[in-house]
Structure formats: structure tokens, C-alpha cells
C-alpha positions as CSV (number, residue, x, y, z in Angstrom):
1,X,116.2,-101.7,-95.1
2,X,119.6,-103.2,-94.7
3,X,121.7,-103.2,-91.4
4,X,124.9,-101.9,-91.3
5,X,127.6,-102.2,-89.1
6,X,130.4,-100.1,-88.8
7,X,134.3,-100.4,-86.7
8,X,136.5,-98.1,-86.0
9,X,139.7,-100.3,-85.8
10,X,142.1,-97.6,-85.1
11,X,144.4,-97.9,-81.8
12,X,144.8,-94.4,-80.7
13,X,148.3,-92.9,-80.2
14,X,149.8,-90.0,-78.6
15,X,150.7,-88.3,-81.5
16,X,147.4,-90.0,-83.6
17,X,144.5,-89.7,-81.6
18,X,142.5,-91.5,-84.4
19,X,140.1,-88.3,-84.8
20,X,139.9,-88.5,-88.5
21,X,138.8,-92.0,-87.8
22,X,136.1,-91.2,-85.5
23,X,135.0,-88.7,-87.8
24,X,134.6,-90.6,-90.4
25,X,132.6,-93.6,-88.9
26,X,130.0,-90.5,-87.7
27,X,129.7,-89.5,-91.2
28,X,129.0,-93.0,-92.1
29,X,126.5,-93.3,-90.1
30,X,124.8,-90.6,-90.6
31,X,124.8,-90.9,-94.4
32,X,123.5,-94.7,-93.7
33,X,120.9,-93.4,-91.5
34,X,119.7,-90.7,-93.5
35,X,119.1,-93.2,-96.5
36,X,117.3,-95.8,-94.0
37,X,119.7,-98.6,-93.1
38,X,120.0,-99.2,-89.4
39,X,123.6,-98.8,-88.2
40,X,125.4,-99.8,-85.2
């Protein structure tokens, strides 16, 4: 088991509220976590 670590970087914005972002880093980790690496 490896441990990952993943960032969401993005600076939110009034007309980018960095959702796609967010969504993405949760479907990171749960594909991580499903495979068993520990994610933070």
C-alpha cells in the first residue's frame, strides 16, 4: 500500500468556484481508496 497525497491548488473565483476541481480530487480519492492506497 502506497500513500497518496492529493492538492486542490485552485483559488476560487466568483465566476469559478473551482467545483470541477473539488470534484475531481473526490474522485481521486475514492478511486485510490478503493484500490488500497491511503490518501490524504
Amino acid at each position: 500500500m502506497s500513500k497518496i497525497h492529493i492538492l486542490n491548488g485552485a483559488q476560487p473565483y466568483e465566476f469559478a468556484p473551482g467545483k470541477l476541481n473539488k470534484t475531481l480530487a473526490e474522485r481521486a480519492k475514492a478511486t485510490f481508496e478503493a484500490q488500497g492506497h491511503e490518501v490524504r
